[in-house]
C-alpha positions, 0 to 999 in steps of 0.5 A: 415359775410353776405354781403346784396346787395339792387337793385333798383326797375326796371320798367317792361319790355315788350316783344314784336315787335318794334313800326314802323318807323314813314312814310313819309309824302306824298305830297299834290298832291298825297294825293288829287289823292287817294281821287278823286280815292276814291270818283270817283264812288260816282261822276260818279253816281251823274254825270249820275243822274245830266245828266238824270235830264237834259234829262227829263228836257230838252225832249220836250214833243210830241205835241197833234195831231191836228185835219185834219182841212178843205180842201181849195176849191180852184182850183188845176189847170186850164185850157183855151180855152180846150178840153176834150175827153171821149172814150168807150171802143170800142174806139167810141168818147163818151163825148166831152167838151169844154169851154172858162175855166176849173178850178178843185176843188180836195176838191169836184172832180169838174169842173168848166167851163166857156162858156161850149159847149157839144157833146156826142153820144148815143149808137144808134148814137143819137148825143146831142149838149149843151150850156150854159153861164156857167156848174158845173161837176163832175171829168169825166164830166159824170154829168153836170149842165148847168147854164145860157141861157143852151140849149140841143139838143138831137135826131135823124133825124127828131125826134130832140127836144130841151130844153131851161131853166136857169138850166138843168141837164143832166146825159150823162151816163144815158142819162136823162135830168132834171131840177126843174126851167121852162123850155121850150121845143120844137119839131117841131114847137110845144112848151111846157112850164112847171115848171119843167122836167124829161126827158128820152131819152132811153125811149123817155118819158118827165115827166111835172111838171106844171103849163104847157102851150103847143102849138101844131102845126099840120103838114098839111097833103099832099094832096093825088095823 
């Protein structure tokens, strides 16, 4: 006689691997390390960017040249109670200056002397002797501007003449003597007076400007033996 056997419904059976074991639970200080570890690139590039921003924020900027602006007229030094020598080179006393007070403006390469007194040689030994209350010249006191009472005295032996004025330029390199201011001149017992001079004493020429008014005195003559 058959026998039948019934065998309940199976699910399906899936062939394959094994779920993992479940991990460990890190704790919370190793889970913040890996995520500052993960995102440090990221912070060291917005670091250099907030530290360039502060730079450029920060730099001061170069200021504007300014222009040069002008040079102070006064005095760089100063002297009392000097002398002043200038020697050619063949070491003969050219130029001698002396004064009560010198003072030197660097601005202007100029002296400023008080109470001046002037002694210079010619090259034909002809000695000039100036004065004057006060004198303007140039850094080698080659060039002077007497101001004041001024007196010159130029010559050789008996050909001495002697200037007087308020002003007087005289040019010791060149050996002229000028002035645009009357002037008073004097050789011998002659005087002149003018308006104004050019005097030269290589070429022993004066030049006038007028009005002039001139007194000549002649010598008398020596009676003949």
């Amino acid at each position: 006689m058959p026998i039948e056997l019934h065998v309940p419904d199976l699910p399906p059976l899936t062939i394959g691997a094994a779920p993992p074991p479940n991990r460990l639970r890190e704790p919370w200080p190793a889970r913040i390390l890996e995520a500052l570890s993960s995102y440090l690139p990221l912070l060291l590039m917005a670091l250099l960017a907030a530290s360039t921003w502060w730079l450029v924020q920060n730099t001061p900027l170069p200021e504007p040249e300014r222009p040069a602006g002008p040079v102070r007229h006064d005095p760089d030094y100063t002297m009392e109670r000097f002398t002043l020598q200038r020697f050619g080179e063949d070491g003969r006393l050219r130029v001698q200056v002396e004064g009560e007070e010198l003072r030197h403006y660097p601005d202007t390469d100029r002296l400023e002397i008080d109470v001046v007194r002037i002694r210079a040689v010619a090259d034909d030994g002809a000695l000039t002797l100036a004065t004057a209350r006060s004198a303007l010249a140039n850094g080698d006191a080659t060039e002077v501007q007497l101001l004041g009472g001024a007196q010159v005295t130029s010559g050789a032996g008996g050909e001495r003449i002697e200037f007087r004025g308020e002003f007087l330029h005289a040019f010791l390199r060149t050996e002229q003597l000028r002035s645009h201011l009357p002037v008073q001149i004097q050789r011998g017992p002659s005087v002149v007076r003018a308006a104004g001079m050019e005097y030269d004493h290589l070429s022993r020429t004066v030049q006038l400007k007028g009005p002039v008014r001139a007194v000549f005195v002649v010598p008398p003559r020596k009676p003949q033996g």
